[in-house]
N, C-alpha and C positions, 0 to 999 in steps of 0.2 A: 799332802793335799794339793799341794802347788804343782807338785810332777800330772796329779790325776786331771787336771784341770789343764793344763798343756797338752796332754794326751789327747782329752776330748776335742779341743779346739784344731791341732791337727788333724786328725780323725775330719772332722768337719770340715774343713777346708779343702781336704781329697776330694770328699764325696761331692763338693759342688764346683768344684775345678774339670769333676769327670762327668758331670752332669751339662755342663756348661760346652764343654766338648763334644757333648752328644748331641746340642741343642746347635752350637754352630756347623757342622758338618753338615753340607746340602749337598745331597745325592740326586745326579742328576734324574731327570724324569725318562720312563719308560716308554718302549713303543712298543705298540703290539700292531700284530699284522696278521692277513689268511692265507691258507693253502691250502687249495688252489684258487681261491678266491673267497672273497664276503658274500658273494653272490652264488647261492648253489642251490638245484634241484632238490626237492623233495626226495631224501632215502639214501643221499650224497653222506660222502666222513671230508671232516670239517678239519685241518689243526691252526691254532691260534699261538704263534709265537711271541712271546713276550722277551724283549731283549734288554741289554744296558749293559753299558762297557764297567759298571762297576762289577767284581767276583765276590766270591764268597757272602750270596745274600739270598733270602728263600722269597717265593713270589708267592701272590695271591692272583686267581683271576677272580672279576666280580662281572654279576650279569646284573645290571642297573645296581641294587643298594648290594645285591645278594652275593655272598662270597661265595665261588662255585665250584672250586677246588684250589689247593695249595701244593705246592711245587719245591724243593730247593733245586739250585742251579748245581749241574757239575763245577769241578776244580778246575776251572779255563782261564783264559786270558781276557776274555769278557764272558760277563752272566748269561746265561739264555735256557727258556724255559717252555716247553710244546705243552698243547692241552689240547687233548684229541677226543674230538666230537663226530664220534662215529652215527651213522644214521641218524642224522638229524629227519626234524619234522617240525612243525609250525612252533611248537614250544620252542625252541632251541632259536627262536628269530628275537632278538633285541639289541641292544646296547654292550657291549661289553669293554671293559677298562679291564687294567692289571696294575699293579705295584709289587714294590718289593720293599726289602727291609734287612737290617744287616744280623746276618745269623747269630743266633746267639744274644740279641739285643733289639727288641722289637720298637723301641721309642726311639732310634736311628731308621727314617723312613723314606721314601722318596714322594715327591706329588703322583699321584695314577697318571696313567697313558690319557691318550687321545682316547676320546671315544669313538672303537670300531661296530659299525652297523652290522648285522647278519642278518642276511635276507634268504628266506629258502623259499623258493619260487614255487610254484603250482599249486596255491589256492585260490585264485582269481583267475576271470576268463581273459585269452589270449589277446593282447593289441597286434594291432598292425605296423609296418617299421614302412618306410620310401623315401625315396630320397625326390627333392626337389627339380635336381640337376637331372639329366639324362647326358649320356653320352660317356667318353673319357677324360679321365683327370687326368692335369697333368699339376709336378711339385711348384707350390707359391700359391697355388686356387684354390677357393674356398665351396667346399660343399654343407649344403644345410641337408640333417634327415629330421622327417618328422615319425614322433611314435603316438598312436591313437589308440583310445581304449575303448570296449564297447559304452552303451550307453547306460547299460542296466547298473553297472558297478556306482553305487555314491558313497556320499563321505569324501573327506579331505585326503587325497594323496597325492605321491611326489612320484617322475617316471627319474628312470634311471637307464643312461646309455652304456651298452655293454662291449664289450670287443671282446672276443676267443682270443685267449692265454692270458690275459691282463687278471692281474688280481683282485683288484679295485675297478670300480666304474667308471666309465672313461669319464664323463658329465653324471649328473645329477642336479635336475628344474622340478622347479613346480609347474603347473599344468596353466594354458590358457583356456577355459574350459574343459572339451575332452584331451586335449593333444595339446605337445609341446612338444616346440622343436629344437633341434640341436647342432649348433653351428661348429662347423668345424674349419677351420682357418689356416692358414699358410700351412696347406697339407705338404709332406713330404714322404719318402717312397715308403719307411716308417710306420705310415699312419695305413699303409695295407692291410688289409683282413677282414673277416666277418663280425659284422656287428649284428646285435638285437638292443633288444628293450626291453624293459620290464616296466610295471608300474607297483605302488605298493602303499598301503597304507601308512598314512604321515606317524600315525600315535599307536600304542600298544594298541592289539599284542602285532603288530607291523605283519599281516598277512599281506605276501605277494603273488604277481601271477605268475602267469606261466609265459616264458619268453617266447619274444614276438619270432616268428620264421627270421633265418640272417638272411642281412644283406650286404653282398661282396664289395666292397668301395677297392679298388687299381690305383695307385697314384703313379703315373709313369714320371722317368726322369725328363726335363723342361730340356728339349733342343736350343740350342745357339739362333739368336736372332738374325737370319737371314739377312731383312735389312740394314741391322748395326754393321751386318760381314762388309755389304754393297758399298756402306757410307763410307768404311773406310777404307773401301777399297779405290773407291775414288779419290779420295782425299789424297792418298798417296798416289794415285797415276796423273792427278793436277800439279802434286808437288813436284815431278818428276818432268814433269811435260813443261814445268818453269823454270828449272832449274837447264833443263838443254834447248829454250829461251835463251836464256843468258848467256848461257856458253857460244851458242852460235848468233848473238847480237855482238858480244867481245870479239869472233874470229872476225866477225864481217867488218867491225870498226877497226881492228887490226889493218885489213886487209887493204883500207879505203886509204887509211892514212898512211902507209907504205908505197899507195901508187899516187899520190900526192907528190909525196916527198921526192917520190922520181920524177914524175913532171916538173918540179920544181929545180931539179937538178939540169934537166936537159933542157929546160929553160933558159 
């Protein structure tokens, strides 16, 4: 009776030693990301990689509450998991997180991703994109572009600054009426490329438009300051011009008191 009763109490002490281990383990949080971007045309394939240097753990993606397909990772050195959203269309625009969880053990979990936006463009009418500035950039100056929508579109929504190859939106404001602009700050050669705009609605089901025509921004590299060259180029032809001052004030006072000193002799 005594052995059966040590048994159990062992037995129990496993179970919440292994419990307690499952409950201390914090696995770090996931991120997820787009390719070729969160921002894509209507008819576009979408993939959403969900990453995390922990292995051996199977993923979920969720599209707001709703879990939208499940995943395990290959046998790597860190986890990582694609979810491929071929032909997308206005459904396919929301919210989406991902987490993971360790295989084989689903109460060892991680906190979800960030929450990534998907935007598929062209069901609202086209805004317009300009920039403020005319002329050439050059790197350290600052261009502001403004993107405007027409008038007819209402309701709450938020514009989004785009750049060709970027994944992500370069900005993202809210609107000061129709338009809002987008300041872009100590440009550098970097920040070259085609931009657009898009606008979209702020709340489900997040219909967007159709991106604004691009606009080329050049940042050329910043020439050497002419003047600073000038300043200091005086600076040292003064120094120089003082310097053989004084050498030829020393020969002449040399020169003065040696024919002194002979006067003073044949004296």
């Amino acid at each position: 009776m005594m052995l059966s009763k040590l048994l159990l109490l062992l037995c129990f002490r496993l179970c919440v030693g292994q419990a307690d281990r499952g409950r201390a383990e914090v696995l770090p949080k996931p991120s997820l990301r787009a390719w070729p971007s969160s921002v894509v045309p209507d008819g576009s394939s979408v993939t959403l990689r969900c990453g995390t240097p922990t292995r051996d753990v199977s993923f979920a993606l969720r599209k707001g509450a709703r879990v939208w397909e499940m995943v395990q990772s290959p046998d790597s050195t860190e986890g990582q998991a694609e979810f491929h959203l071929p032909d997308v269309k206005s459904s396919h625009a929301g919210e989406y997180t991902c987490e993971y969880h360790r295989r084989g053990n689903p109460h060892v979990s991680a906190r979800p991703s960030d929450a990534l936006l998907l935007l598929v463009t062209g069901y609202l009418r086209q805004p317009s994109l300009q920039a403020h500035r005319r002329g050439p950039v050059t790197e350290g100056q600052e261009v502001t572009l403004q993107c405007q929508r027409p008038a007819a579109e209402l309701g709450p929504v938020m514009f989004a600054l785009l750049k060709a190859g970027s994944a992500a939106p370069v900005q993202v404001r809210a609107p000061a009426g129709r338009e809002t602009d987008f300041s872009l700050r100590n440009l550098s050669a970097g920040d070259s490329g085609n931009y657009s705009c898009v606008y979209y609605q702020a709340r489900a089901p997040f219909r967007a438009s159709q991106a604004s025509p691009r606009l080329e921004i050049r940042v050329a590299a910043s020439l050497p300051s002419i003047t600073s060259d000038y300043t200091t180029g005086n600076h040292i032809r003064l120094a120089l011009a003082a310097v053989i001052m004084v050498i030829a004030g020393a020969f002449l006072l040399e020169a003065w008191c040696r024919q002194r000193h002979v006067h003073g002799e044949s004296g």
